[in-house]
N, C-alpha and C positions, 0 to 999 in steps of 0.2 A: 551842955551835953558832954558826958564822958566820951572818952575812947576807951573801945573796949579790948579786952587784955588778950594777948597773945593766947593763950587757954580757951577764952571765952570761944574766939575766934576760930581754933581748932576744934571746938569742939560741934561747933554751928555749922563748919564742914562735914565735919563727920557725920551728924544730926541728916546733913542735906543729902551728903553719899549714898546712905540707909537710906535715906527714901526715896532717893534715884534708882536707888536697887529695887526695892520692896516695888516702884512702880510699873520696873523694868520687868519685874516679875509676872506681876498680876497680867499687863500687857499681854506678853508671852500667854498664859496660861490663858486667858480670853481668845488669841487668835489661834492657839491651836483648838478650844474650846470649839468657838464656831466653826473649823477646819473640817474637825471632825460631824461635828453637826450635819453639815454640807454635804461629807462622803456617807454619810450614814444613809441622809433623805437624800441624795443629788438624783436619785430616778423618782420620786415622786410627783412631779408634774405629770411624767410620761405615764405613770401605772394612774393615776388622778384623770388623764385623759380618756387612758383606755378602760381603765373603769367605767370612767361616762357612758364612752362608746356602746361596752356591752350591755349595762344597763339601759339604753335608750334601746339597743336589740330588741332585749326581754320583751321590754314593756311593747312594742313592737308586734314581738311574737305574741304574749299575753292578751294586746288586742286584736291579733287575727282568730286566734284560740276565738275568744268571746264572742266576734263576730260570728264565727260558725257555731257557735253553741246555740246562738242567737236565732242563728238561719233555721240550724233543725231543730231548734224549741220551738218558733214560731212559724215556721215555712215561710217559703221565697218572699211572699209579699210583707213580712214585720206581723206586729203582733193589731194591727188593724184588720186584719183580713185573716185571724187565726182560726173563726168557725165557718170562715166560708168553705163550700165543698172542696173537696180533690178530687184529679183522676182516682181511680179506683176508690172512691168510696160507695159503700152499698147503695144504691139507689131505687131500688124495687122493692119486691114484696117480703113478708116474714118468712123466714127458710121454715120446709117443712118440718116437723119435730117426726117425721118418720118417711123413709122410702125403703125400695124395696130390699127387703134385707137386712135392715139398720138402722140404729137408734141415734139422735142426735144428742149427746152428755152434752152440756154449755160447761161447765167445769166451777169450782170454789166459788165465781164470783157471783152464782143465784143462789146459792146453799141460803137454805134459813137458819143456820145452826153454826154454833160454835165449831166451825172447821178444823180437821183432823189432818193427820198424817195420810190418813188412806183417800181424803178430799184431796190433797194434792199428788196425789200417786197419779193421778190421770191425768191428760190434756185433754180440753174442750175437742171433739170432731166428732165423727159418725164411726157407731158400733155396732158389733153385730147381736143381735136379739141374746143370744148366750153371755158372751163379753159384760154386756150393759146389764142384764141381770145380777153379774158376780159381782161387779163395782158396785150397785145400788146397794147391795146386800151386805156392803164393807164399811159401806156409809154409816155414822150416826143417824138416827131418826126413825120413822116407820114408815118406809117405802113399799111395803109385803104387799098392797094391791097393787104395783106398777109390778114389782118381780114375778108376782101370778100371771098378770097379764102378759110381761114378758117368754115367759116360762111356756106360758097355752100357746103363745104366735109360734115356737119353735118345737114343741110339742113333747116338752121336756116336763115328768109330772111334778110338780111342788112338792 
């Protein structure tokens, strides 16, 4: 084996300097890298927490929401007992379609006909013999013996 030359020798220092440096470098630049990293995300567990937090709220609230959708979609008892009666549901006879003084309109939803504008001008209730003739008379269709009839109870000529 040689011995190697004063040169060689120098230069293989030098060689090893450089890369003491270059590695002293790269170091450096890695822990400030990650330093920075750190300061950038260091509240992210915290906001990662409370993010949670608020989202288990939501969903929280989103399932009380539902429940009470639930409740007046299908009343108190779920959706097993959705056609049994209620208080105040009709329980008697057919309402009269006339008393004294007044005509009973049910509104759009017995219409036989392509419903109009002037079909929804009205609400369903009780009208007076005059009143109930003008609506019929508004209506699409041919209602002319119900307004006659109307017309002769209030003694108003056709």
């Amino acid at each position: 084996m040689t011995t190697p030359t004063r040169e060689q020798v120098t230069s293989l220092l030098a060689r090893s300097d450089a890369m003491d440096v270059q590695l002293r470098l790269r170091l450096r630049a890695w822990r400030e890298g990650y330093a920075a990293a750190e300061r950038a995300h260091d509240d992210d567990y915290e906001r990662g927490v409370h993010d949670g937090a608020l989202a288990r709220k939501r969903a929280e609230h989103d399932l009380l929401r539902m429940a009470q959708m639930d409740a007046e979609r299908w009343g108190p008892l779920g959706r097993e007992h959705f056609a049994d009666p209620r208080p105040g549901d009709f329980q008697g006879d057919t309402l009269p379609l006339e008393r004294a003084g007044g005509v009973w309109l049910a509104g759009p939803e017995v219409h036989r006909h392509e419903c109009s504008r002037a079909c929804r001008a009205y609400q369903p209730g009780w009208y007076s013999h005059a009143d109930a003739a003008s609506i019929l008379s508004a209506l699409p269709g041919d209602y002319s013996a119900q307004i006659a009839d109307l017309r002769g109870q209030t003694g108003v000529a056709a």
